[in-house]
C-alpha positions as CSV (number, residue, x, y, z in Angstrom):
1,X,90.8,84.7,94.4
2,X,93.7,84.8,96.5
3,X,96.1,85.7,93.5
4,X,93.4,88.8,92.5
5,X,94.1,90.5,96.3
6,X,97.9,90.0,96.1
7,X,98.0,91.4,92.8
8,X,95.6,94.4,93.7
9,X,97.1,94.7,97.0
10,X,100.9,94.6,95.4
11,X,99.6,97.3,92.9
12,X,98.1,99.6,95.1
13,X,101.7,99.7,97.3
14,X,103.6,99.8,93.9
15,X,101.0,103.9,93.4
16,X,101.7,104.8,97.1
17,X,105.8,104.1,97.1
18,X,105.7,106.0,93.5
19,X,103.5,109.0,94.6
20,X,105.9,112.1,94.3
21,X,107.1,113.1,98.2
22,X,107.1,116.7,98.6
23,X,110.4,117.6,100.2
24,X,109.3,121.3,101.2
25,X,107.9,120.8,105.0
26,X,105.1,123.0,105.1
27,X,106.8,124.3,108.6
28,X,109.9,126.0,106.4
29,X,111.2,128.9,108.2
30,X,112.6,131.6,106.0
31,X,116.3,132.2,106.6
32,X,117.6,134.4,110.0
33,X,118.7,137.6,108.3
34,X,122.6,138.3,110.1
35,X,122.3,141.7,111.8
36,X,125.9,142.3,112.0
37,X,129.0,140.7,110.7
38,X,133.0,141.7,110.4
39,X,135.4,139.4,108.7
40,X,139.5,140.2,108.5
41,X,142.3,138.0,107.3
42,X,145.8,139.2,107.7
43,X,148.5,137.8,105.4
44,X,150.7,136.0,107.9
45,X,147.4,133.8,108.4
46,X,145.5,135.5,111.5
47,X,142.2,136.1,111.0
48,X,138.8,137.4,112.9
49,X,135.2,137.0,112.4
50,X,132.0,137.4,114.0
51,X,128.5,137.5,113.4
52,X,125.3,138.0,115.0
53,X,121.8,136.9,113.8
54,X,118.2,138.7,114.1
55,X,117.4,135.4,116.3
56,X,120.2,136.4,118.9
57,X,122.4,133.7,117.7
58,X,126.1,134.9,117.5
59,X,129.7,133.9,117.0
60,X,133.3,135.1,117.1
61,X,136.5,133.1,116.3
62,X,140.1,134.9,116.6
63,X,143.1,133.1,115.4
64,X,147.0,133.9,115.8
65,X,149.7,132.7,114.2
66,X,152.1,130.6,116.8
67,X,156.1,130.3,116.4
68,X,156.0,132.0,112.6
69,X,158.0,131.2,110.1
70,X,159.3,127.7,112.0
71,X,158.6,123.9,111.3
72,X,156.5,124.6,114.6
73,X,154.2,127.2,113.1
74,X,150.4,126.7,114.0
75,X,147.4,128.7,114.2
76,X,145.9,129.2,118.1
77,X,142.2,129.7,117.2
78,X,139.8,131.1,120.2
79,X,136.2,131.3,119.9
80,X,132.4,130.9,120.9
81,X,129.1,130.7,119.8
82,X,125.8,131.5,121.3
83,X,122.1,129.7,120.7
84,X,118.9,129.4,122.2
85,X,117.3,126.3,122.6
86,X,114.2,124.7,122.6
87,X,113.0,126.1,125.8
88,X,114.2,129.7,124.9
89,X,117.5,128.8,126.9
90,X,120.4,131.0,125.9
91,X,123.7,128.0,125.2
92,X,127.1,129.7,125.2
93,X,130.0,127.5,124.6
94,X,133.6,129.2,124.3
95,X,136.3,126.9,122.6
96,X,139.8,127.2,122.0
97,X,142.3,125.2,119.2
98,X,146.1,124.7,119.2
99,X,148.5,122.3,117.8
100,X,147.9,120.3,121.0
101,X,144.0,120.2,120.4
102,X,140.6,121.3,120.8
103,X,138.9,122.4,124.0
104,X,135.2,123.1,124.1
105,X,133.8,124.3,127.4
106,X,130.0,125.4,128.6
107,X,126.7,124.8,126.9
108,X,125.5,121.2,125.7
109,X,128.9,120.1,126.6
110,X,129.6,117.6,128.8
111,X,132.0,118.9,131.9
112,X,133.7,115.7,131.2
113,X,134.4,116.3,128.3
114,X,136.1,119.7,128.2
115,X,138.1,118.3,131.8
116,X,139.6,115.5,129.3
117,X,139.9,117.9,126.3
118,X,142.2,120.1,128.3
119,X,144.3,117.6,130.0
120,X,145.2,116.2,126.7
121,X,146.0,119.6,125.2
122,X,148.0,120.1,128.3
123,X,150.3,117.0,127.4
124,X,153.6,117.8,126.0
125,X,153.5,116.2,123.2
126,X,156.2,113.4,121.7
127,X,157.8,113.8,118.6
128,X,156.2,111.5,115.7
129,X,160.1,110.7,114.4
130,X,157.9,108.5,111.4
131,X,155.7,111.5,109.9
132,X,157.1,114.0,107.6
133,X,155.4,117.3,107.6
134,X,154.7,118.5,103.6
135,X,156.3,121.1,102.4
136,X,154.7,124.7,102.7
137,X,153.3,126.0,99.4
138,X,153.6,129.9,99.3
């Protein structure tokens, strides 16, 4: 008796675990249409974009070229980005990017965070004498 209610019991889990899942949550939103949008990319690297969505979402992101046409050429990259949260809150956070780092500020980030962020991008930095940077490929 015992060995027929494993055996049914292992049979019915066996149909349940092989049932197809349907992967489509019946809560699918359709996708946010962007409202507005602007793209450029220059040839010495710079670029600029934004967008902004039907939702009110947005973002922007600049980036120069720093110390062209040197072994110490990098791209300084400024930029934010805008959401609304669960409660209907508007979260801005404004970033910026350098050869030193990234530094996020405002929004869901932590203040500690963007104070240790900057004091590290703030630190000259030492030389790696091991690390050989590749070749440029133009």
């Amino acid at each position: 008796m015992f060995k027929i209610v494993f055996i049914s019991l292992a049979v019915c889990l066996a149909v349940v675990l092989s049932a197809p899942v349907d992967h489509v949550a019946s809560s699918t939103q359709p996708p946010i249409a962007i409202l507005e949008s602007s793209h450029e990319k220059h040839e010495d690297g710079s670029y600029n974009f934004s967008y902004l969505g039907e939702d009110g979402t947005h973002r922007r992101e600049e980036a120069v070229v720093r110390n062209q046409g040197t072994e110490n050429e990098y791209l300084e990259i400024s930029g934010s980005y805008s959401y609304f949260d669960a409660d209907g809150k508007e979260v801005t956070v404004t970033y910026k990017a350098d050869d030193h780092g990234f530094v996020p500020e405002g929004g869901a980030i932590l203040p500690q965070i963007s104070v240790a962020a900057k004091q590290v991008s703030e630190q000259v930095s030492q030389p790696d004498l091991e690390y050989v940077k590749p070749p440029k490929n133009h």
